[in-house]
C-alpha positions as CSV (number, residue, x, y, z in Angstrom):
1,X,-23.4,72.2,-43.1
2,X,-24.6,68.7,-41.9
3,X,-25.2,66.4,-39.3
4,X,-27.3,67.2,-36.1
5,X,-28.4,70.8,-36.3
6,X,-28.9,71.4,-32.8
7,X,-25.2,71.9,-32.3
8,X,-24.6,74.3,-34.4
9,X,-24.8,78.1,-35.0
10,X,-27.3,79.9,-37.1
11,X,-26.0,83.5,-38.2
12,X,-28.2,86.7,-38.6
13,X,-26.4,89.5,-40.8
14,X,-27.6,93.5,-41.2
15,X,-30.7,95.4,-39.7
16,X,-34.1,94.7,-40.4
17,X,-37.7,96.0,-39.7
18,X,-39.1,92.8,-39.5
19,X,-41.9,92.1,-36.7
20,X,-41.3,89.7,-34.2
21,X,-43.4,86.6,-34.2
22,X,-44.9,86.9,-30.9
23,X,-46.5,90.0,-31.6
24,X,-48.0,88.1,-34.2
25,X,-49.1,85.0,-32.2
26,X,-50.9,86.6,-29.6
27,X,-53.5,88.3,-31.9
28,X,-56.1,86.4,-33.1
29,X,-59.3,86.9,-34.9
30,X,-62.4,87.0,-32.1
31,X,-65.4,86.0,-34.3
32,X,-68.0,87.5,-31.9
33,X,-66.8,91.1,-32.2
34,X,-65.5,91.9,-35.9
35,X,-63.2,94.5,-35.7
36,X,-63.9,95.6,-39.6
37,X,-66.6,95.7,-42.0
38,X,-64.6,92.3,-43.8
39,X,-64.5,90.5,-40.5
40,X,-68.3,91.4,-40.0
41,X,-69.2,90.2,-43.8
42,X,-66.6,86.2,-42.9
43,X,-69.0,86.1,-39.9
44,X,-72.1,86.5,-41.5
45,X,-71.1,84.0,-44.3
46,X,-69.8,81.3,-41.6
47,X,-73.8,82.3,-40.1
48,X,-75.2,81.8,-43.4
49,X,-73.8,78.4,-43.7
50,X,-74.1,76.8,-40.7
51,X,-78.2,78.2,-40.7
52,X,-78.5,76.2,-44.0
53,X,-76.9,73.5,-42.6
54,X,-73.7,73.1,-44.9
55,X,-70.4,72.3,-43.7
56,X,-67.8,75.7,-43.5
57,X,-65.6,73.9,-45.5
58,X,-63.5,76.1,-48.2
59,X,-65.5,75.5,-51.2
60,X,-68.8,76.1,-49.2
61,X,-67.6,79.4,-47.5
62,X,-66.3,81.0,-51.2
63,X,-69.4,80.1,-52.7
64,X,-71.2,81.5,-49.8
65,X,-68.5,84.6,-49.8
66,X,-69.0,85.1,-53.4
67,X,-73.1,85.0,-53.2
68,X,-73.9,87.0,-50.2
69,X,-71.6,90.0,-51.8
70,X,-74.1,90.1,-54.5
71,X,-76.7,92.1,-52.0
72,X,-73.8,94.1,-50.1
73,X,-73.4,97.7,-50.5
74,X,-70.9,99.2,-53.5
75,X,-68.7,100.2,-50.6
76,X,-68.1,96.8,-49.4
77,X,-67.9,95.5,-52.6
78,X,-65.1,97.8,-53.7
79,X,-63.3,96.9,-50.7
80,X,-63.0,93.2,-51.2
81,X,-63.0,92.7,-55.1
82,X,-59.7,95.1,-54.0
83,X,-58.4,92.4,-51.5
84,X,-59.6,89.9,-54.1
85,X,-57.6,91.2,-56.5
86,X,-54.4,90.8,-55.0
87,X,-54.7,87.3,-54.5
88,X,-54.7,84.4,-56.5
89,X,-57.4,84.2,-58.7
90,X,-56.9,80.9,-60.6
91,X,-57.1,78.0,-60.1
92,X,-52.8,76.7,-60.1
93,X,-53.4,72.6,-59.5
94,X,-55.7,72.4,-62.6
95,X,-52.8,74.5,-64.8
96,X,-50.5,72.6,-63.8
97,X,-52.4,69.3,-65.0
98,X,-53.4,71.0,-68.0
99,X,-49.5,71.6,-68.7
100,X,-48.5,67.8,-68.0
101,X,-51.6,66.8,-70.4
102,X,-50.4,69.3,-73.3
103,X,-46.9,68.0,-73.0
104,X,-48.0,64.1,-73.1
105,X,-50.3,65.2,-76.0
106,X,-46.9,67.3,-77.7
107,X,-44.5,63.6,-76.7
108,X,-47.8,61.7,-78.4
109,X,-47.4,63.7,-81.2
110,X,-43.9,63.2,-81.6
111,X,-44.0,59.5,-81.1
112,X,-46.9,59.0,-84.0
113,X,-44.3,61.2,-86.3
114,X,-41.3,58.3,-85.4
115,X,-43.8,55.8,-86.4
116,X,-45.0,56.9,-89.5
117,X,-41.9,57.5,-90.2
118,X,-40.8,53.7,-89.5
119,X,-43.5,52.6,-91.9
120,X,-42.7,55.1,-94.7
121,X,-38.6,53.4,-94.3
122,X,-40.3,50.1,-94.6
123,X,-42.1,50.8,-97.2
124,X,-39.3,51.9,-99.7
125,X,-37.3,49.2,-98.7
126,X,-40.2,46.6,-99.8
127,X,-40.3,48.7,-103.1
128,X,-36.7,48.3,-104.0
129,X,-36.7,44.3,-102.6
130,X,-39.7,44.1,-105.2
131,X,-37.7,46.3,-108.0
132,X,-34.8,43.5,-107.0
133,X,-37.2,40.1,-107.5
134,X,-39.0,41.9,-110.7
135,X,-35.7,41.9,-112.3
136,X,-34.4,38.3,-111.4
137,X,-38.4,37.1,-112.5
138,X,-38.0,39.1,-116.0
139,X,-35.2,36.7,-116.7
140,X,-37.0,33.8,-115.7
141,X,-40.5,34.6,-116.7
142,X,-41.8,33.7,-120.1
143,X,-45.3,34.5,-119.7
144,X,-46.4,37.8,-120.5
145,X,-49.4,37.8,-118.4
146,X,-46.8,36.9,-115.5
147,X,-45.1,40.1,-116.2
148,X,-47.8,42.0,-116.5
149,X,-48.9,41.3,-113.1
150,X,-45.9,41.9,-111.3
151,X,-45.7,45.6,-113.3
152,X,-49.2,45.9,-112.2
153,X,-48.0,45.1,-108.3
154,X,-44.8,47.3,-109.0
155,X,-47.0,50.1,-110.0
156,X,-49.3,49.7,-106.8
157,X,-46.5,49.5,-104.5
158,X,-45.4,52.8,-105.9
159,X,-48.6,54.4,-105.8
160,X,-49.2,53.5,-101.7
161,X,-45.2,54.6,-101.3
162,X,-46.2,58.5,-103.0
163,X,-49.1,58.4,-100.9
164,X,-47.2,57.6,-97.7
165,X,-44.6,60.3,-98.5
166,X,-47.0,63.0,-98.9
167,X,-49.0,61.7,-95.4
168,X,-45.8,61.9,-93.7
169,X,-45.0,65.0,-94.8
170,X,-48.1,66.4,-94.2
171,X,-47.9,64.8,-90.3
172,X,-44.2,66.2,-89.8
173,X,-45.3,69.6,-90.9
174,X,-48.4,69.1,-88.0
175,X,-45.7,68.0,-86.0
176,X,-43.5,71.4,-86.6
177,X,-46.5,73.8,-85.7
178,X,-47.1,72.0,-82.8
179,X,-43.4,72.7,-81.6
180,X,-43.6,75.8,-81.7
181,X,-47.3,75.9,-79.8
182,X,-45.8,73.9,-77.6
183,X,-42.6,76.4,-76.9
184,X,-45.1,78.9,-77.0
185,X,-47.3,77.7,-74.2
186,X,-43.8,77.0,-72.0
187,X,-43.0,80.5,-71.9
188,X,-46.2,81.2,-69.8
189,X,-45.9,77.6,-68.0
190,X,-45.9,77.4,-63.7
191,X,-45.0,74.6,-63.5
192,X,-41.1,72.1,-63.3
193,X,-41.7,69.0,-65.2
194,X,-38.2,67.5,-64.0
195,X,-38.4,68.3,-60.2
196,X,-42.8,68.4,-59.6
197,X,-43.0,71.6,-58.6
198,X,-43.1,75.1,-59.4
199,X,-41.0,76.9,-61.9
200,X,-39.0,80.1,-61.4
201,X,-41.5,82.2,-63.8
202,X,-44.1,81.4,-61.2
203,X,-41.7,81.8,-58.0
204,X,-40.9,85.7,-59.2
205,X,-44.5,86.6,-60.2
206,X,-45.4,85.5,-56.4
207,X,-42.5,87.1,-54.9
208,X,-44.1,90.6,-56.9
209,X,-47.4,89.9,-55.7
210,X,-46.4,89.6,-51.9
211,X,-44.8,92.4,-52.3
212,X,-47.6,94.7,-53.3
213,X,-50.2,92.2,-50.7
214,X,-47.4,93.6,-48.1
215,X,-47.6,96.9,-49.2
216,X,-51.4,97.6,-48.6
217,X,-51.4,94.8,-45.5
218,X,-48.3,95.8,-43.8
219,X,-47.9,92.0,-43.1
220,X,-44.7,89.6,-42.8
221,X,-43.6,87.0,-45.3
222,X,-39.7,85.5,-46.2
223,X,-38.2,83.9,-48.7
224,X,-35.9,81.0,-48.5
225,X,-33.4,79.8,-51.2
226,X,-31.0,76.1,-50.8
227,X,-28.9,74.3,-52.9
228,X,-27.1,71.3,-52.3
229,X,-23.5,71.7,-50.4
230,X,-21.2,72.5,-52.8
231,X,-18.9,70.2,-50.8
232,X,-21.3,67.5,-51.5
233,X,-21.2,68.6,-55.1
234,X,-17.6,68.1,-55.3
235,X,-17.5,64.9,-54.0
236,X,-20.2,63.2,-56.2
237,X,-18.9,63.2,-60.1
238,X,-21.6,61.2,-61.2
239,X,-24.2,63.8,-63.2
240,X,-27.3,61.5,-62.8
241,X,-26.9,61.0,-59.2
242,X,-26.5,64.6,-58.5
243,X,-30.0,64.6,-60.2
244,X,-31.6,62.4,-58.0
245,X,-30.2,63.7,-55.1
246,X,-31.6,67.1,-56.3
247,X,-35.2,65.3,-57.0
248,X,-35.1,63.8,-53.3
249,X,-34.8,67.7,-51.5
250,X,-37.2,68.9,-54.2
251,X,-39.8,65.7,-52.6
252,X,-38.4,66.9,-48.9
253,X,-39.1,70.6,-49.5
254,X,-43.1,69.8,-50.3
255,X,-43.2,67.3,-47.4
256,X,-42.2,69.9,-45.3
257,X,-43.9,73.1,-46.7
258,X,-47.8,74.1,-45.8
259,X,-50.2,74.2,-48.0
260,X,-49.9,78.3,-48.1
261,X,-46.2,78.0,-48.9
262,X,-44.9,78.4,-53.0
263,X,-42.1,75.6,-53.3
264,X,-40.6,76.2,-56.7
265,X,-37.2,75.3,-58.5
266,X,-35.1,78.7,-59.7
267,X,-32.3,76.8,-61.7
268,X,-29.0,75.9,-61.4
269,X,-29.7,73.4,-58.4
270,X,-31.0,76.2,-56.7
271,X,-34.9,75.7,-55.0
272,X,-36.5,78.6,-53.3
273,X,-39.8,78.7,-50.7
274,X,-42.2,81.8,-50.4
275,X,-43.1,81.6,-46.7
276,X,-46.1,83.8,-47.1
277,X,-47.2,85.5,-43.7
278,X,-44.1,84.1,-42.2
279,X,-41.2,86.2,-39.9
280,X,-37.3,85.8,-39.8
281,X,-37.9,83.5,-36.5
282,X,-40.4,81.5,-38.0
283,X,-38.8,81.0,-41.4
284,X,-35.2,80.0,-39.2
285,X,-37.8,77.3,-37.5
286,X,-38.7,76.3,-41.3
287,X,-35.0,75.9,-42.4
288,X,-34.0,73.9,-39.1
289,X,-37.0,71.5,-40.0
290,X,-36.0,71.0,-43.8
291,X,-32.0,70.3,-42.6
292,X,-32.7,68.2,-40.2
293,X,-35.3,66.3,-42.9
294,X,-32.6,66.6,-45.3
295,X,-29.8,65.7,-43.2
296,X,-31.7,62.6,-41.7
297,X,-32.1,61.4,-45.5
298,X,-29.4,59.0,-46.8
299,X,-28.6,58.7,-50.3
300,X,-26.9,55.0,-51.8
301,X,-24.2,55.6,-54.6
302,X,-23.3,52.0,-55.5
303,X,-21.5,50.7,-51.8
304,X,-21.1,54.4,-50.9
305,X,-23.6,56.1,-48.0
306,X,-23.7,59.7,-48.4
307,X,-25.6,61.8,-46.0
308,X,-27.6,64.9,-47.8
309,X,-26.3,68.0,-47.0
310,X,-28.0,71.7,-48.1
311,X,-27.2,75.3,-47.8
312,X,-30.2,77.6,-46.7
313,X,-30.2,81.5,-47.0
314,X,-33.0,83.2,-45.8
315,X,-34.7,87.3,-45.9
316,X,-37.5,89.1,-45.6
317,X,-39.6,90.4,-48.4
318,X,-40.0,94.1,-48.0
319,X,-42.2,96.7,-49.8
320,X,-39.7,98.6,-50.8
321,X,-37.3,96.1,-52.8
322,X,-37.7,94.8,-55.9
323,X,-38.1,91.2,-56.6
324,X,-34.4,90.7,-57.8
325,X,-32.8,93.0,-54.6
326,X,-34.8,90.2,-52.9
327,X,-33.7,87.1,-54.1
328,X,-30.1,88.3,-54.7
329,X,-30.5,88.9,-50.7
330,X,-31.6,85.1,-50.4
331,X,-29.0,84.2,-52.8
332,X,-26.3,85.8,-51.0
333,X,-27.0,84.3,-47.3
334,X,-26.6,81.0,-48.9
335,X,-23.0,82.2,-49.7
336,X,-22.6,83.2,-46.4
337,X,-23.7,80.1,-44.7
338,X,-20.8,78.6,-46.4
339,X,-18.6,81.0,-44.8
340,X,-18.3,79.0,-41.5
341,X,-18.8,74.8,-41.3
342,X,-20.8,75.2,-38.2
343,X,-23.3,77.0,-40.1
344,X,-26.8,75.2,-41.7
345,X,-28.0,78.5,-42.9
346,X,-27.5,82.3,-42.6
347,X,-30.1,85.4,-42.5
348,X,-29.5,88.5,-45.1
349,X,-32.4,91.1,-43.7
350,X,-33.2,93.7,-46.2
351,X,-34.3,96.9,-44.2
């Protein structure tokens, strides 16, 4: 499972009717001659923008893309608001800061409850220290007027302290319907707040859209799953360091991912990457660039150096599997990379 992955083994189990990347690698776009009506349509917006002098970058060419369709015929139109559809459509970096700026607002919430709370305790305890000195003053006191004042300040005290206890009331019942807004809005979240990256909701509604993008496309993608060693596992006992070491490969997956790849956190210790337009080959060249990442990273427990150490299981996603019969498949080649020490990862092909 660790050390220098060039010595070891990788293992590939069962068929699979998965392209090879070479065929993929030697075809590429030629921009003069469009081969379809879509490649025609990307020229003439790259045209479009460099006549009016604005640089092709990705914002320019999809405001470009979006504004040129306008005058296109319905045929056309129909055949990339189709496309269109099947990919993302929102924007996922500003839900995702949206989500981190609801939760701060929810722990803001909660911390003005503990506060007001505070200051409602400190409140009856000045109203039974003055209940206390009113008492010992009675005895003391001769002057009426005297007395009447401190009744008076009694009386005022009281007042503010009913006042306060309806206010706090009133904020912890605030507090309440925001919980369960706030549970609400989780269930529909994307995004991990304990490792930074994407949740397992989010992971298995992009595993369903490939599949259906690889349905009408007849392209390539994998899917790889890791967990730390269970043998590393086993030999830390310390819970929080087990987190952190889980937090560092979470940081080492999205250093080594593209920008096209969905990193995301399943559960149980278990992180998965959607390698979208990616074969076996290339997604075995993936896993031998994130163990030797990992395996390069040292982690200090006290005087203690411990090497990081994952297991990787990879497939393909295929058209005709279902998004569970595809992430059981990832799920079980990380079982079987454990079958043999001299094994960083192992391939489960679903054909």
């Amino acid at each position: 499972m660790a050390g220098t992955l060039s010595s070891k083994k990788r293992t590939t189990i069962g068929g699979s009717n998965v392209k090879s990347s070479d065929n993929t690698s030697s075809k590429s776009l030629v921009i003069d001659k469009p081969s379809s009506d879509v490649e025609e349509y990307a020229k003439e917006v790259l045209d479009a923008l460099i006549n009016d002098n604005l640089p092709p970058t990705p914002n320019n060419f999809s405001l470009y893309y979006d504004r040129l369709l306008e005058d296109k015929s319905q045929n056309l139109k129909k055949q990339i608001v189709s496309m269109l559809e099947l990919e993302d459509s929102n924007d996922d970096e500003n839900t995702i800061v949206l989500e981190k700026n609801l939760k701060k607002g929810f722990v803001s919430i909660k911390n003005m409850l503990s506060s007001t709370a505070v200051l409602y305790k400190n409140l009856s305890l000045m109203t039974k220290i003055l209940e206390k000195r009113k008492k010992e003053l009675s005895v003391h006191l001769e002057s009426e007027e005297a007395k009447k004042i401190i009744n008076l300040l009694g009386g005022d005290v009281g007042k503010l302290s009913t006042i306060l206890s309806t206010q706090s009331t009133q904020i912890k019942e605030i507090y309440d319907d925001t919980a369960i807004i706030i549970k609400d809005v989780e269930k529909e979240t994307i995004f991990d707040n304990v490792f930074g990256i994407y949740n397992k909701r989010y992971l298995l509604s992009k595993i369903d859209k490939e599949i259906g993008l690889i349905e009408k496309f007849d392209h390539t993608s994998s899917l790889i799953m890791l967990e730390l060693s269970k043998e590393l596992k086993r030999s830390i006992k310390n819970d929080k360091a087990l987190l952190l070491m889980t937090k560092t490969v979470a940081k080492l997956l999205l250093k080594t991912s593209r920008r096209s790849d969905i990193v995301a956190y399943y559960g149980n210790g278990i992180f998965a990457m959607l390698l979208k337009h990616t074969d076996i080959d290339s997604a075995k060249k993936a896993s031998v660039r994130l163990s030797d990442l990992v395996s390069s990273s040292n982690f200090f427990l006290a005087d203690r150096e411990i090497q990081l150490q994952i297991s990787i299981g990879i497939t393909n996603i295929s058209s005709v599997h279902t998004v569970d019969e595809i992430v059981v498949s990832a799920m079980n080649a990380i079982s079987e990379a454990y079958k043999d020490s001299s094994h960083d990862y192992a391939v489960l092909l679903r054909s």
